[in-house]
N, C-alpha and C positions, 0 to 999 in steps of 0.2 A: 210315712214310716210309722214303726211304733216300738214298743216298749224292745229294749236291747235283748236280743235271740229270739224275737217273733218274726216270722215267715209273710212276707207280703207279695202275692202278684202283683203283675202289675203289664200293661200290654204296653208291648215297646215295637219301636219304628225305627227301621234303622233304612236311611238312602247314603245307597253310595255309587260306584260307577264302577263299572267293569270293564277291567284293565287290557282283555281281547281286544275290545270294540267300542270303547267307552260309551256304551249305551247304558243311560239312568237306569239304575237297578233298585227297588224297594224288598224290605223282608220284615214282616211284620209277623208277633206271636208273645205268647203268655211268658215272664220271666218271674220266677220267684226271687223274692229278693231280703235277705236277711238284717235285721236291722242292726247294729254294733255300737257300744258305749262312746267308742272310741275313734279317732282319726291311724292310731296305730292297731287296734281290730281290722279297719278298714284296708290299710295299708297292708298290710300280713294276708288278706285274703287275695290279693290278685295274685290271677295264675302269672307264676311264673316264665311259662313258656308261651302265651298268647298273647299279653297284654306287652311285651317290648316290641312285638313286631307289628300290632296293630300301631301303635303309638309310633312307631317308624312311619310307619305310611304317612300317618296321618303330618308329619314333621317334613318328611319328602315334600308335599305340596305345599307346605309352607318353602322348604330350599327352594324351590324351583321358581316360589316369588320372586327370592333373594338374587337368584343366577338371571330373572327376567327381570329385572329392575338395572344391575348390572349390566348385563347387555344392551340396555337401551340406554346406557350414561349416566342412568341414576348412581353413581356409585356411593354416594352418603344412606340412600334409602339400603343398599341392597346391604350395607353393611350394617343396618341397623336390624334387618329382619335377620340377617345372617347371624347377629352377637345376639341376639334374643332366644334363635331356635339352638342355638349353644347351649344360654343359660335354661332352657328347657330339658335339654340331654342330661346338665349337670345335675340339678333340681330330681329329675327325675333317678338319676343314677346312685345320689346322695338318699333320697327315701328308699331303695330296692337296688342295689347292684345289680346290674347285668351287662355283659361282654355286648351286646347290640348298643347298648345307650353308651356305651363306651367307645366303642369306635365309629359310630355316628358323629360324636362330637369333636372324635380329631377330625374325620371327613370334613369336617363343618369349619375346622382351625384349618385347613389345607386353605378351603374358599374363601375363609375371611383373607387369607394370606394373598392370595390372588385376586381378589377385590383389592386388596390396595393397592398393588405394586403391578396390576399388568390391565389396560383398558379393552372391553368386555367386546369393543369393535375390532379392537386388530386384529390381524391373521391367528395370532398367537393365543388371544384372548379365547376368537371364535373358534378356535380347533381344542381348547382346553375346556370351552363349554361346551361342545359337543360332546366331549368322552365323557363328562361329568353327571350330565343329563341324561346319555345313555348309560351308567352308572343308577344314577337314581329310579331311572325306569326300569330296569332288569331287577331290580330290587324292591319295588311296589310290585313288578308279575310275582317273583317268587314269594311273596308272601300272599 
């Protein structure tokens, strides 16, 4: 970085996976990047409409730890990944308000709910992760 409002490229790499076919995808290229005094300069510059729905995604594959840890009996693990990517929603919704990281985290209060009180093998279980999962997928396509 350097001195605060100086312009730095810088070549960035971003892999991720595509949500058609889940075949590794890489995208690499020059990003200019501006340097700021502050952690609230910093905060104030994210876009507002790209950066909750990326950070969805990336929070989705963490729930889906949570929902497969649960499924397989872990129910201590899945509630711990499960009240962590909460307090990530909140965290993040407390720096930036937005309606996505808002109703992500009740999504998230729903699972913790059903991580306690219903086992992730019973019929009941396995029919409420299935709508949940397909939930979270339809929601990683559309962004």
């Amino acid at each position: 970085a350097g001195a605060a409002g100086s312009v730095t490229p810088i070549t960035a790499s971003v892999r991720y996976e595509r949500a058609s076919d889940h075949a590794a995808q890489r995208a690499e290229g020059a990003v200019a990047v501006r340097s700021v005094a502050t952690e609230a300069e910093a905060i104030a510059s994210i876009d507002d409409e790209i950066h909750p729905d990326a950070f969805a995604t990336v929070m989705d594959a963490r729930q889906r730890e949570a929902m497969l840890a649960w499924q397989s009996g872990d129910r201590a693990q899945a509630l711990s990944l499960a009240q962590a990517n909460q307090s990530a929603y909140e965290e993040a919704n407390r720096r930036r308000p937005s309606a996505v990281y808002a109703t992500r985290s009740a999504q998230i209060a729903d699972d913790l709910e059903n991580f306690a009180e219903v086992d992730g093998a019973s019929e009941q279980g396995r029919s409420w992760g299935r709508a949940r999962r397909a939930d979270i997928h339809a929601s990683a396509e559309a962004f």
